[in-house]
VMD Tcl script that draws the C-alpha trace (Angstrom):
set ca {
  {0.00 0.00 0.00}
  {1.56 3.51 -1.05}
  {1.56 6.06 1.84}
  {-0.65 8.61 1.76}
  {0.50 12.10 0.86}
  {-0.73 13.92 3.72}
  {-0.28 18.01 4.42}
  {-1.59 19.78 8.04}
  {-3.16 22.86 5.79}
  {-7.60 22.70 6.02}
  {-7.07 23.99 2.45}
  {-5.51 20.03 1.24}
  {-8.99 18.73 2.76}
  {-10.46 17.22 -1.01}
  {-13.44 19.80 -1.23}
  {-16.21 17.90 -1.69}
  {-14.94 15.90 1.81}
  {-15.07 19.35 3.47}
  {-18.17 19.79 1.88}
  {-19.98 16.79 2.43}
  {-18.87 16.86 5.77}
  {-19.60 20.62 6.78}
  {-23.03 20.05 5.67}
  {-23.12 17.33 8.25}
  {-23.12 20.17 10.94}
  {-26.51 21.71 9.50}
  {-28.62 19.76 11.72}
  {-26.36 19.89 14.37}
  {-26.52 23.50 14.57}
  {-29.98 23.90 13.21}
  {-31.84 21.55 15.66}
  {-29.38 23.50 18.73}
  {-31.22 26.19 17.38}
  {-34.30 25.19 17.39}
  {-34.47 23.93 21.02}
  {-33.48 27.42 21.53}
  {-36.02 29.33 20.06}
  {-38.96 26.89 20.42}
  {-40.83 27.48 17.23}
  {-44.47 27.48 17.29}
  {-44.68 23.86 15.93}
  {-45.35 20.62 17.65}
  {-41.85 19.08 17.02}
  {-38.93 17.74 19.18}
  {-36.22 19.65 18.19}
  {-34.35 18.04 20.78}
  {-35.10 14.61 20.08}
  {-34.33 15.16 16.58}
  {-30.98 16.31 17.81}
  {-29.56 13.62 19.84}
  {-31.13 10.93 17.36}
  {-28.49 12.57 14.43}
  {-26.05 12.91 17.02}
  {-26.11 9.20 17.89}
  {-26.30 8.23 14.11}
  {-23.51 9.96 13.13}
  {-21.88 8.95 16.01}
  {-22.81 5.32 14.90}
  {-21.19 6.19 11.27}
  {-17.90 7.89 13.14}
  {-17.41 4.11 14.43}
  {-17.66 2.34 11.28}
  {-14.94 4.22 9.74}
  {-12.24 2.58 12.12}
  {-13.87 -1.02 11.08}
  {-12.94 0.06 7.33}
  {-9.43 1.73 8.58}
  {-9.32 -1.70 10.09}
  {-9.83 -3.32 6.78}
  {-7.80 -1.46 4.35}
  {-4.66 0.04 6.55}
  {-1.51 -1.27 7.17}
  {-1.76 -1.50 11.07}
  {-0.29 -4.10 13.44}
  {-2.21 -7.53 13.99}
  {-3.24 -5.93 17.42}
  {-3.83 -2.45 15.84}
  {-6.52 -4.00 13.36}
  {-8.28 -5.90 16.45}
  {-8.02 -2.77 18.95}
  {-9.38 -1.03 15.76}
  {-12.40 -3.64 14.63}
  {-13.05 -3.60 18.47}
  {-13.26 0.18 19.11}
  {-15.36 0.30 15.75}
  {-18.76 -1.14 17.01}
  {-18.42 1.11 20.69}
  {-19.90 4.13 19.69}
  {-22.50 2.30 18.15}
  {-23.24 0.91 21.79}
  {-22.35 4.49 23.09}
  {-25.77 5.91 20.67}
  {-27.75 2.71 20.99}
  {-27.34 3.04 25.04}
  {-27.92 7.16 24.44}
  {-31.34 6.15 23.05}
  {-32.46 4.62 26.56}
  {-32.21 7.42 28.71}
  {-33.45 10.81 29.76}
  {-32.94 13.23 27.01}
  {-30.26 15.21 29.29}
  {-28.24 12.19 30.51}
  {-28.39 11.19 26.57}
  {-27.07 14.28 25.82}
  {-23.92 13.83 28.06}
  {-23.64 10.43 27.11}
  {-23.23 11.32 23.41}
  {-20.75 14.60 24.24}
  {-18.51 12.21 25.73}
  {-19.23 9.12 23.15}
  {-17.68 12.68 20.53}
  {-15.08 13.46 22.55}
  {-13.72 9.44 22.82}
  {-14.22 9.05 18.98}
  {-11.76 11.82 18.40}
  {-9.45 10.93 20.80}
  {-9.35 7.20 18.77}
  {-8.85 9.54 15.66}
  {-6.15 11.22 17.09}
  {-4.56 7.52 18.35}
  {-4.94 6.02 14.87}
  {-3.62 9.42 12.64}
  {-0.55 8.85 15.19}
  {-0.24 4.75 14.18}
  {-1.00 5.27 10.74}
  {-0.43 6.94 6.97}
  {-4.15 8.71 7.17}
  {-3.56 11.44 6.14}
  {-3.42 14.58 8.49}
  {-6.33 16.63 6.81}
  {-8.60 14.16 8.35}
  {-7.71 14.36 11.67}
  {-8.34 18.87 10.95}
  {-11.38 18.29 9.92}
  {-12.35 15.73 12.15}
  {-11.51 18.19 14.93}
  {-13.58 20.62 13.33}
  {-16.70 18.79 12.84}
  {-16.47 17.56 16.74}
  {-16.04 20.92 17.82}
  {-19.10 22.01 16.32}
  {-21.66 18.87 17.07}
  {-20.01 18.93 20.94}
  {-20.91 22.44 20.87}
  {-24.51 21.88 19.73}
  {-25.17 19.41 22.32}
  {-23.23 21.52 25.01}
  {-26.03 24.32 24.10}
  {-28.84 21.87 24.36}
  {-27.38 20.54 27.55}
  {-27.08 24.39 29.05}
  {-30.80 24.40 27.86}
  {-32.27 21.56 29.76}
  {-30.54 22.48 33.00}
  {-31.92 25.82 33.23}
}
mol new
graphics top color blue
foreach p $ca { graphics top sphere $p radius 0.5 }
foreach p [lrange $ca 0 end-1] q [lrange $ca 1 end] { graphics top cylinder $p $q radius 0.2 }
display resetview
């Protein structure tokens, strides 16, 4: 397998990546923003929220299964890897069973831990650095939307 060219500029991110993945954050930021302002209408903003938040969450997990698959890791890498894949699938799925503001906490932290694997795997292997930029970036903002929501329901 040839090594991946990788660069730490945002601008080296392929743009329809950045794209695809900035357009991610639209209901992220959007359903915050909702909760917020409570439109009259008789939807849950807020369980709309955390129900993207644990799919993507879900998806975030299944890219270390393929990273598994197709990188050049250690024996033990690949099975840390295929075994970290399916937690934040259990992370969402157990998100799903509880009070909407223990969900949300469960899910900030089930972010947080899926970057932190990010981080561990761009260290151990050639992926190449833009992902682990805009990885940080999309975090940031979904941890920030459910921080909001979280601010929200304790008040």
């Amino acid at each position: 397998m040839e090594p991946i060219i990788d660069s730490p500029l945002d601008k080296k991110i392929p743009p329809l990546v950045k794209l695809l993945g900035y357009a991610g954050l639209i209901p992220f930021v959007g359903c915050a923003i909702a909760v917020w302002l409570n439109p009259p209408i008789p939807f849950n903003w807020l369980e709309a929220l955390l129900t993207y938040g644990a799919s993507i969450l879900s998806f975030l997990g299944g890219l270390h299964w393929a990273f598994a698959m197709l990188l050049k890791l250690s024996q033990g890498e690949k099975n840390y890897r295929y075994l970290w894949s399916v937690m934040p699938s259990l992370i969402a799925w157990v998100s799903f069973m509880l009070h909407p503001l223990e969900a949300t906490v469960v899910l900030i932290l089930g972010f947080l831990l899926q970057l932190w694997q990010d981080r561990i795997l761009r260290q151990s292997s050639q992926i190449p650095k833009w992902y682990f930029v805009l990885r940080y970036q999309l975090t940031l903002v979904a941890s920030c939307s459910l921080i909001s929501v979280l601010f929200f329901q304790i008040r």
